[in-house]
Phi, psi and omega in degrees: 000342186269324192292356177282332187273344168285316173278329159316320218274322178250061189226311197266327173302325176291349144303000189293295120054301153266020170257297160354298185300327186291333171283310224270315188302336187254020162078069179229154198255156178329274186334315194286332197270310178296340156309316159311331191270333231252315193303298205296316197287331171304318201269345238229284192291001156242010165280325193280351180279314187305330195240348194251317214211066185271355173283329179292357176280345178327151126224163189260118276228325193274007194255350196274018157277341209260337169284358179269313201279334174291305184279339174245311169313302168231009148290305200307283206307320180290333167273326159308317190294274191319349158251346170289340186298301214317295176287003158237326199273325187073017175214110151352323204261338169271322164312315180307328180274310190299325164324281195300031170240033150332276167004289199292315200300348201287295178307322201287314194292304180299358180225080237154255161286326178263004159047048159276164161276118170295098185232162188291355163318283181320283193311309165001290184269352161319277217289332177331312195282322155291322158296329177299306188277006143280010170240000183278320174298337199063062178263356146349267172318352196253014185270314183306006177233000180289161167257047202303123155242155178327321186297301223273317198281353155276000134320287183312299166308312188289298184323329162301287172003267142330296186279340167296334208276344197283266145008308210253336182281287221285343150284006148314315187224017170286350181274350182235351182236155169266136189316340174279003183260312173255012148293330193296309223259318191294328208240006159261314160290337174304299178296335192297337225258314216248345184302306175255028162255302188304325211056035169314333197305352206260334187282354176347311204263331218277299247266304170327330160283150190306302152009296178299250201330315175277337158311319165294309203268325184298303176312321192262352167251314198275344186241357197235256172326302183298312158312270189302013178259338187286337169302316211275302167298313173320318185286336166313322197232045151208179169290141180315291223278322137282348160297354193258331151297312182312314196287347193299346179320321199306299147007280201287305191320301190313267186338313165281288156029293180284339173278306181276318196286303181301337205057009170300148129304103218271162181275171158240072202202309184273329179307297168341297191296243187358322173283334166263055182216275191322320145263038133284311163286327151324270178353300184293338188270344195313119184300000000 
């Protein structure tokens, strides 16, 4: 069951994408659009805590660095990186890829600190998955038209970083908390962080429209709240490090997405990438 609630979790994430665009279309910047998601979902979800479940605001006061590291270490920080790559490289598909080297630091980290095993299983599907998602990104295609620099591929790095960092805090504490507990809290320091770096407050009368809101809230229960907590929990019953493949699903989701919503047309080239990825995921669950 957890690799189902891991692979759900990046099923909903790979739908952010038509929530999004709807933010984007009224001129709302990167930053800002993670903020609205970082607001809603804090406030939607401690309402649904407020009224369902008020024993989940416990936390142990010495445990509230491991939510500075969920909420600033890898929301804030992973999206700040992964949009500064965007705007210096001038192409999508390589910060996207350079994201996706989640994975590995993720495994490097977990037999670091969680003493997991480094096995040739693992290593397989690293790489099935990263090659598949340089051919999913195109990223092939973009390096002759990228601005690549030193800056921009560390940028690029740090957003792998960042998403990884989610997975290595919260396995810390996930044996003492429930997953609506440490979503709440990653996306309640998220927001204190992201309200006055983004400047949203000016988007205040936008976001307050019928236009807006139910999109903002659709992002924060169906793409937000609903993901991590199924991640969060999956991760409860397997390794950091597979679970940070498995979730690599979000991509390939984003890419049909795009097919069905968008009318894009896929290559064969991305078919390639999406069948490795996809055994890649085979593989980890393979008895």
């Amino acid at each position: 069951m957890s690799s189902l609630y891991v692979l759900l979790a990046g099923v909903l994430w790979g739908i952010i994408p038509i929530f999004v665009d709807v933010l984007q279309v009224h001129d709302f910047s990167s930053m800002q659009v993670v903020a609205v998601r970082a607001t809603f979902t804090a406030v939607l979800l401690g309402l649904i805590l407020l009224v369902g479940n008020r024993s989940a605001f416990r936390i142990r006061l010495k445990d509230f660095g491991y939510f500075i590291g969920t909420g600033i270490g890898s929301i804030v920080f992973f999206n700040y990186c992964y949009f500064m790559a965007l705007e210096l490289i001038g192409s999508s598909a390589i910060p996207a890829l350079l994201m996706y080297t989640a994975p590995a630091i993720v495994m490097v980290l977990s037999v670091i600190l969680f003493h997991e095993k480094f096995t040739k299983l693992k290593l397989t599907a690293l790489v099935l998955t990263m090659v598949g998602l340089g051919l999913v990104t195109g990223t092939g295609h973009s390096l002759s038209g990228s601005k690549l620099s030193l800056e921009a591929i560390l940028y690029g790095l740090g957003a792998g970083l960042g998403y990884a960092l989610y997975s290595i805090f919260s396995k810390f504490i996930i044996d003492r908390y429930s997953p609506v507990t440490i979503t709440f809290y990653t996306f309640l320091v998220a927001t204190c962080v992201t309200i006055p770096l983004s400047g949203v407050m000016a988007k205040a009368p936008e976001i307050a429209s019928i236009d807006i809101w139910p999109w903002a809230v659709g992002l924060a229960l169906v793409s937000t709240i609903s993901p991590f907590a199924l991640y969060t929990r999956g991760l409860s019953g397997m390794e950091a490090s597979r679970a940070s493949i498995l979730a690599t699903v979000e991509p390939i989701v984003a890419l049909i997405v795009g097919v069905l919503y968008y009318g894009d047309r896929l290559n064969g080239f991305e078919v390639v990438g999406i069948l490795l990825v996809l055994g890649a995921i085979a593989l980890l669950n393979k008895k």
